[in-house]
VEXDREN-2710 file (C-alpha; in Angstrom, 1 decimal):
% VEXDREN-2710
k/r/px/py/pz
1/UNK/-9.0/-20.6/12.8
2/UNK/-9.1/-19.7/9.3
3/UNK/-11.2/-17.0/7.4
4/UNK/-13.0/-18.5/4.8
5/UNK/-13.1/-21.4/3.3
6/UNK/-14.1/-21.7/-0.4
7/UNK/-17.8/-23.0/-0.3
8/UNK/-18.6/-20.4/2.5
9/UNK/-17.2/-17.7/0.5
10/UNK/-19.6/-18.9/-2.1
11/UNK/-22.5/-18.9/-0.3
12/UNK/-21.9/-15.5/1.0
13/UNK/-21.2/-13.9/-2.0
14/UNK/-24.4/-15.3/-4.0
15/UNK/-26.5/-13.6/-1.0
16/UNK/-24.6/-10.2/-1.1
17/UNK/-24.4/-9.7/-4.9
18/UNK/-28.2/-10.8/-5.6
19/UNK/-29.5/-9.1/-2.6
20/UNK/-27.4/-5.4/-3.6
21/UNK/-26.6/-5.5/-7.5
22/UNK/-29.6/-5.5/-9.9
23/UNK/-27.7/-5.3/-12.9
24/UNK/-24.0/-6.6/-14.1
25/UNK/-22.7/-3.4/-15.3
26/UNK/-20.7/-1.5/-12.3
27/UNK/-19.7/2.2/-11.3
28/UNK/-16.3/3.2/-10.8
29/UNK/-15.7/3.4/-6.9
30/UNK/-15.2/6.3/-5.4
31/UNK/-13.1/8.2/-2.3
32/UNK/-9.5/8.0/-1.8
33/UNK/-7.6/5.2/-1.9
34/UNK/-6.2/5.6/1.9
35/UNK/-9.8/5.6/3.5
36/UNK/-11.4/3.2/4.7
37/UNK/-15.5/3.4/5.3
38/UNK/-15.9/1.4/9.0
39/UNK/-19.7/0.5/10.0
40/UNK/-20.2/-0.7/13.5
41/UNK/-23.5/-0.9/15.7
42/UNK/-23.2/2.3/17.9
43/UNK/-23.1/0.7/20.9
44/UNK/-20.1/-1.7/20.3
45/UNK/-17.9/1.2/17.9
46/UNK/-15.9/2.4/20.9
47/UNK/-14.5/-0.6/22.4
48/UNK/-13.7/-1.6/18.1
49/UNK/-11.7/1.4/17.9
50/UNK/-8.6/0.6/18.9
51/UNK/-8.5/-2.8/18.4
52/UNK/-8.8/-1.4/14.6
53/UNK/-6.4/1.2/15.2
54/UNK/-3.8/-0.4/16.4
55/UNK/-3.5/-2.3/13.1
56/UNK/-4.5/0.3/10.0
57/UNK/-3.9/3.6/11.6
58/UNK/-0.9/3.6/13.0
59/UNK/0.9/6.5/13.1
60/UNK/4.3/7.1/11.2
61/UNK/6.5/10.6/10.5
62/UNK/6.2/12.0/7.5
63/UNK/7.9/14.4/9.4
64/UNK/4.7/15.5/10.7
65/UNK/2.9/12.5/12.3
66/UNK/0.0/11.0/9.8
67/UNK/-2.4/7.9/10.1
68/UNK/-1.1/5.3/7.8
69/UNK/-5.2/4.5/6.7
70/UNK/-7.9/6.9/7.3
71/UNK/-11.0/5.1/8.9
72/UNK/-14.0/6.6/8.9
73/UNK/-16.7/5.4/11.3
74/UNK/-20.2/5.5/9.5
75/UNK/-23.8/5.1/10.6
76/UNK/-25.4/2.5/8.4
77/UNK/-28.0/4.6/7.9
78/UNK/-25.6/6.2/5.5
79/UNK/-24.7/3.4/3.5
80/UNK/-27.0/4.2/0.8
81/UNK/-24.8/7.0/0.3
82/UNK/-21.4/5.4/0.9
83/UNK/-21.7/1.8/-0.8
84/UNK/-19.5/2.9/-3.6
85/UNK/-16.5/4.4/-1.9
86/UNK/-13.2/2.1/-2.5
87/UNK/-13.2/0.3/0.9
88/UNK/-16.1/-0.9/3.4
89/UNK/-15.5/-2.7/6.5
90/UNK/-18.5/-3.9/8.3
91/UNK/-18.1/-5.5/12.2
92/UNK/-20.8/-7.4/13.2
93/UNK/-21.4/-9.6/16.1
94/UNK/-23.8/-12.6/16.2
95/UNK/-25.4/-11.5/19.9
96/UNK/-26.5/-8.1/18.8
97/UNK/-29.9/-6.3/17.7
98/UNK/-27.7/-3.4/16.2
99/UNK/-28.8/-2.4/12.4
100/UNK/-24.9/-3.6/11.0
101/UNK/-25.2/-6.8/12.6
102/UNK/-28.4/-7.5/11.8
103/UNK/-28.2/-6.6/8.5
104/UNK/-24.5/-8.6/8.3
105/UNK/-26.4/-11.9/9.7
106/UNK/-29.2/-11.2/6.9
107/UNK/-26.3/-12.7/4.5
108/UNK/-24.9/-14.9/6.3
109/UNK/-26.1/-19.1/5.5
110/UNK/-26.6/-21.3/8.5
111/UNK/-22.8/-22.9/7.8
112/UNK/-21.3/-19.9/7.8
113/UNK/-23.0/-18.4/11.4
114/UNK/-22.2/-21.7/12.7
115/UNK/-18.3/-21.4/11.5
116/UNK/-18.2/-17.8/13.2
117/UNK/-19.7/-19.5/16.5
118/UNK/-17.1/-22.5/16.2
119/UNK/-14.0/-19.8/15.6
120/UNK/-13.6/-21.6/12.2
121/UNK/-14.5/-18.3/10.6
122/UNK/-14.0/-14.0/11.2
123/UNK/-13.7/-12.1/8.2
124/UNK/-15.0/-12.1/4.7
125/UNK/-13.2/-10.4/2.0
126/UNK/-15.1/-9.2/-1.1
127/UNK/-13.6/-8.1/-4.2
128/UNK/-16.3/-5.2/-6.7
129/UNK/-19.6/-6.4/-5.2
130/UNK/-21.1/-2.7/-5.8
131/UNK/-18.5/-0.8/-7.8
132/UNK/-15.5/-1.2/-9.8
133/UNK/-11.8/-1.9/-8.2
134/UNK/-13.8/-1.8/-4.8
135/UNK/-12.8/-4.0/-1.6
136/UNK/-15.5/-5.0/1.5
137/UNK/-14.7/-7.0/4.3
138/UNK/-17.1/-8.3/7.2
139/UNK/-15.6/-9.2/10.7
140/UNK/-17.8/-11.4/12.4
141/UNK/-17.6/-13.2/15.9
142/UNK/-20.3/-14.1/18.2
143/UNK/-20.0/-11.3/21.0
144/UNK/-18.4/-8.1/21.4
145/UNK/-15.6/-9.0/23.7
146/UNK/-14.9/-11.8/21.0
147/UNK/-14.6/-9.6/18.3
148/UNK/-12.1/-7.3/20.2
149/UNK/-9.6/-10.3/21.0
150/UNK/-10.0/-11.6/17.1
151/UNK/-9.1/-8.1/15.8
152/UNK/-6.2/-8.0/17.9
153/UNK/-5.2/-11.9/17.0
154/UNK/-5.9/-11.9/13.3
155/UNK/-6.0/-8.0/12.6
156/UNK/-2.6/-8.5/10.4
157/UNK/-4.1/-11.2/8.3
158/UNK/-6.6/-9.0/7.0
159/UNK/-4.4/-5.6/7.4
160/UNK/-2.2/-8.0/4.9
161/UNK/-5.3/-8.7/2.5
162/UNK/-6.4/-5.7/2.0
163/UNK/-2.6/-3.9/1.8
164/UNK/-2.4/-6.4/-1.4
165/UNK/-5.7/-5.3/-2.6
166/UNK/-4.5/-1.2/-1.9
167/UNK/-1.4/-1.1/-3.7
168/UNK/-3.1/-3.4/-6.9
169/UNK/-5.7/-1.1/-7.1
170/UNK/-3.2/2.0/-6.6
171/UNK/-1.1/0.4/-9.7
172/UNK/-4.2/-0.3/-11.7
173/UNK/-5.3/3.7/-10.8
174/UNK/-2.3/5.5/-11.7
175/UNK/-1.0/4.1/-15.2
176/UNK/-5.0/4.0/-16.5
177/UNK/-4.7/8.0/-15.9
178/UNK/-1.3/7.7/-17.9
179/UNK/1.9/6.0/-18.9
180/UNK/5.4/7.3/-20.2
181/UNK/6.7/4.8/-22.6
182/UNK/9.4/6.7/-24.3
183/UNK/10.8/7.7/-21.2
184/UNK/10.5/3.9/-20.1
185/UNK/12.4/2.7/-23.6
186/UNK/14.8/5.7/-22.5
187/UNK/15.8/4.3/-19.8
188/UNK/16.0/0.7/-21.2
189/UNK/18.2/2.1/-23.9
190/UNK/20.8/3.8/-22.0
191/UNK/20.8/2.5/-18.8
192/UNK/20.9/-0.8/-17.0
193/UNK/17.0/-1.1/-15.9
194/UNK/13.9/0.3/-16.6
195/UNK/10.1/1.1/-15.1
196/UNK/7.2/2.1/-15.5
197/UNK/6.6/5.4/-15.9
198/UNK/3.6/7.2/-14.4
199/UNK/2.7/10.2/-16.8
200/UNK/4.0/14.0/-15.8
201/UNK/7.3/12.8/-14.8
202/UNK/10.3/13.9/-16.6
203/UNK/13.9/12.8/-16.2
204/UNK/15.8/16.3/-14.7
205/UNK/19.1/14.6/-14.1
206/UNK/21.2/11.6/-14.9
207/UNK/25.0/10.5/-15.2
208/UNK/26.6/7.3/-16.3
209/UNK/29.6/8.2/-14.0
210/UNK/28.3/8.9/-11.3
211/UNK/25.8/5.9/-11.8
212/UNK/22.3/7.6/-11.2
213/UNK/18.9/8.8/-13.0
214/UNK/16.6/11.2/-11.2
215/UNK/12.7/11.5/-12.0
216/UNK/11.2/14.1/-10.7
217/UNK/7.3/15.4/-10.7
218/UNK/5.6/18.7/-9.0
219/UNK/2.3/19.6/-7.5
220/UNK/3.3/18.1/-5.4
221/UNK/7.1/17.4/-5.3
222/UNK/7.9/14.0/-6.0
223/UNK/11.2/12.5/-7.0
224/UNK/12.3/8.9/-7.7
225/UNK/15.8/8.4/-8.0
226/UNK/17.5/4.9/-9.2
227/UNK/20.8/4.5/-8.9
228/UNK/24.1/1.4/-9.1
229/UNK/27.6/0.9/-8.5
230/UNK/29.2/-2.1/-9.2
231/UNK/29.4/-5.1/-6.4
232/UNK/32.5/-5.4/-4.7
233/UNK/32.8/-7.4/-1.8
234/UNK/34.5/-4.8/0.2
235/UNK/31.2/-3.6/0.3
236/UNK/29.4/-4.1/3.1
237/UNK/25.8/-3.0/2.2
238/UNK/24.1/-1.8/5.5
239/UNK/22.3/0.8/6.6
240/UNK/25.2/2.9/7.6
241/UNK/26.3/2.3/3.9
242/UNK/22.9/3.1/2.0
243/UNK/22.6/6.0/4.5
244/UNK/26.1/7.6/3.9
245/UNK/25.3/6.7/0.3
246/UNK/22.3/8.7/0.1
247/UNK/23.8/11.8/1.8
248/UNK/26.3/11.7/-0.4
249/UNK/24.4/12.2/-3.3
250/UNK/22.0/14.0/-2.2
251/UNK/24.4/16.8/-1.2
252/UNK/25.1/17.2/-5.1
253/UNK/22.0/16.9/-6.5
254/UNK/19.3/17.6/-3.8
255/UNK/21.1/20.6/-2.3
256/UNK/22.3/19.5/0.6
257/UNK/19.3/17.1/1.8
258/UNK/20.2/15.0/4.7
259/UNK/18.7/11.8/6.3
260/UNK/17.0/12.3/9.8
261/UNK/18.4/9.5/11.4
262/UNK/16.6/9.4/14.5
263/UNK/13.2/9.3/12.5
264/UNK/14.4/7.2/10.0
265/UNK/14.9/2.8/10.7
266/UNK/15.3/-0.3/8.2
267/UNK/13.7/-3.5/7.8
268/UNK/15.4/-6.5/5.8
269/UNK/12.2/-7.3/2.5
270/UNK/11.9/-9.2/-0.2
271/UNK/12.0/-7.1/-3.2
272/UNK/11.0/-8.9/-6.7
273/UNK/13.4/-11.4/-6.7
274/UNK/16.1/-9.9/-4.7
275/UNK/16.0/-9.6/-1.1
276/UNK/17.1/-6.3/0.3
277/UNK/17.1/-4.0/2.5
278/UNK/14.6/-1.3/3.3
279/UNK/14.7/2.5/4.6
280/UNK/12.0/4.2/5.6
281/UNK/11.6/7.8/7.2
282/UNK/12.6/11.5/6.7
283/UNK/14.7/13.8/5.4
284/UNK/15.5/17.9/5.8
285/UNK/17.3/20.2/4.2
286/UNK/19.3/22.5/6.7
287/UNK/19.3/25.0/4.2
288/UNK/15.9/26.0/3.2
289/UNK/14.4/24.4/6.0
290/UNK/12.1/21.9/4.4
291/UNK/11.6/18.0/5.2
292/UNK/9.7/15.0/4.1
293/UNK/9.7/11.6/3.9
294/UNK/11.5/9.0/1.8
295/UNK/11.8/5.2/1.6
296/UNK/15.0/3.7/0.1
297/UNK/15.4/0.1/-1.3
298/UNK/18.6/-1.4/-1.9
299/UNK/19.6/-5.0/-3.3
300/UNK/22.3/-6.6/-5.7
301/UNK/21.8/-7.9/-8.9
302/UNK/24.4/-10.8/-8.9
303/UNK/23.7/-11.4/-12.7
304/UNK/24.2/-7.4/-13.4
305/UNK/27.0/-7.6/-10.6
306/UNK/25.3/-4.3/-9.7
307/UNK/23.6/-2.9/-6.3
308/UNK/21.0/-0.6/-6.9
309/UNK/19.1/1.5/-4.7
310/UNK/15.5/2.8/-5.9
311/UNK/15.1/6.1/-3.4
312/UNK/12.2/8.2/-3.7
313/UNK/10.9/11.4/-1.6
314/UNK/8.2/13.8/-1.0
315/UNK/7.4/17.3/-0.6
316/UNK/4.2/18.0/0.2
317/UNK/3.7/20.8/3.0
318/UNK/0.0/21.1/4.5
319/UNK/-0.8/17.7/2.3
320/UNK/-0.8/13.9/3.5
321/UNK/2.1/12.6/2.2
322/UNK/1.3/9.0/2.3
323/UNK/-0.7/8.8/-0.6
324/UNK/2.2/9.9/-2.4
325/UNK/4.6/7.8/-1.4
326/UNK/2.6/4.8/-1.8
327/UNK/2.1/6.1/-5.1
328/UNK/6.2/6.1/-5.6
329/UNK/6.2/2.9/-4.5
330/UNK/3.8/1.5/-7.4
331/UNK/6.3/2.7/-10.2
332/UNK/8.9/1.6/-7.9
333/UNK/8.0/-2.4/-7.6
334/UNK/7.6/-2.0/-11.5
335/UNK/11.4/-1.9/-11.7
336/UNK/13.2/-4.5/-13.7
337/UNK/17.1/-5.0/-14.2
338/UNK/18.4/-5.2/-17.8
339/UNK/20.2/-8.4/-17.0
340/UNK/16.6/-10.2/-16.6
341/UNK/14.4/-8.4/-19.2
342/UNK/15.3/-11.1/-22.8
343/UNK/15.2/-13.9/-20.0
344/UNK/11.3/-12.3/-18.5
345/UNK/10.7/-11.6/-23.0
346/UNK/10.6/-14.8/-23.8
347/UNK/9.1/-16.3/-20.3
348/UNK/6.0/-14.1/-21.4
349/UNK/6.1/-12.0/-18.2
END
């Protein structure tokens, strides 16, 4: 089973952009970035739920428990006022007289209907068909007990789509607003990276000794900390090590902040070029009695001969946090080691 092959995707998105856009020029989309617009014929959005669920809105500590995506089931009747939000996901099945389906099988060519029958197709992805930096997919399969089983087999293929589509959209979003380049060619001066730079951060502490630079932002509190020691093998990088690491630090320059371990796990990653390895979870300070989340990543740069570890928190009490992070995590994947950057100059990247 695959989801679309080229001259389907074609076909479908000649119908949908002559059938809803009347002129070339676009609006920006609007909504937050985390939500995600669901329309589903009435009768059939209950047994959808959870299938959905179980792959955008899981839930994670933050230390508070949060959704990871916000979907928002819709009537269609209100699309008229929701077809320029950031994301739209339309479920439709080919057996139903419900207004999304019908309307969903208005678009659809005879190949296509015929591919969703076989199992040769299920979801449609659609890059700005109503508004600027917006994403729409359609799920189809022929019945609703089909549509349950292919959200639970191929949910992560398009949880993985549109989590591409999220964070490019999230980079694209915050450096438009704003970019620190003299910070940026700070950092490239003195130290052995750099990144971009989202604007109202300021560096509030740094030491070549020690081997760190802290960024920090408020309103609310968000921190991004890089920081290297050189590679030794005696080192055995772990997450015992990152996590003793951390606490370390953190008890000079955070005030005592420790790592929750039992809400807190790791996940080996790719990171740009280096693999790594990822922590995710929380944090608290014993002290004044606040907590929030954090993700760590840590890798060596064989070329530096350095391990670094980008580490970046939030603060945010009565506020998702989520948003935030994933906004961390933007600047963070910007990250480049000195050691590559003539090599990536004259590679044009």
């Amino acid at each position: 089973m695959k989801w679309m092959h080229k001259a389907a995707w074609l076909l479908l998105l000649g119908a949908v952009l002559a059938a809803s856009s009347a002129c070339s020029v676009k609006r920006e989309s609007k909504g937050d970035f985390d939500e995600i617009i669901v329309f589903a014929d009435s009768l059939n959005k209950d047994d959808f739920v959870n299938a959905l669920e179980s792959h955008f809105s899981k839930t994670i500590m933050m230390p508070s428990l949060e959704r990871e995506y916000a979907l928002k089931w819709q009537p269609i009747r209100d699309l008229k006022f929701l077809q320029y939000r950031r994301t739209l996901f339309f479920l439709a099945t080919l057996d139903s007289d419900g207004p999304v389906s019908k309307q969903v099988r208005s678009i659809l060519s005879e190949d296509v209907i015929k591919g969703v029958k076989s199992g040769e197709y299920f979801y449609i992805p659609q890059v700005d068909p109503w508004a600027k930096d917006q994403y729409v997919v359609y799920m189809v399969a022929p019945t609703r007990d089909e549509m349950i089983q292919r959200i639970y087999d191929l949910g992560e293929l398009v949880y993985d789509d549109f989590e591409k589509s999220y964070y490019q959209r999230l980079k694209d979003f915050i450096f438009a607003k704003g970019e620190q380049t003299k910070i940026e060619e700070y950092l490239l001066r003195h130290f052995p990276f750099t990144m971009r730079v989202q604007h109202d951060y300021e560096v509030v502490d740094e030491s070549l000794d020690e081997g760190y630079v802290w960024l920090r932002r408020f309103f609310p509190d968000r921190s991004m900390l890089v920081r290297w020691t050189p590679y030794a093998d005696s080192i055995k990088i772990n997450y015992d090590w990152i996590v003793q690491q951390r606490n370390r630090l953190a008890a000079k320059i955070y005030e005592g902040d420790v790592v929750v371990e039992d809400e807190t796990g790791w996940e080996q990653v790719r990171f740009s070029r280096w693999p790594a390895i990822r922590v995710e979870g929380t944090w608290k300070n014993p002290t004044h009695m606040i907590g929030g989340p954090f993700r760590s990543t840590t890798f060596v740069d064989k070329r530096s001969n350095l391990i670094f570890t980008i580490d970046f928190y939030v603060q945010a009490i009565g506020q998702r946090k989520k948003p935030y992070l994933d906004q961390l995590d933007v600047m963070a994947h910007t990250f480049r080691s000195k050691s590559y950057i003539s090599e990536e100059a004259q590679s044009g990247l």
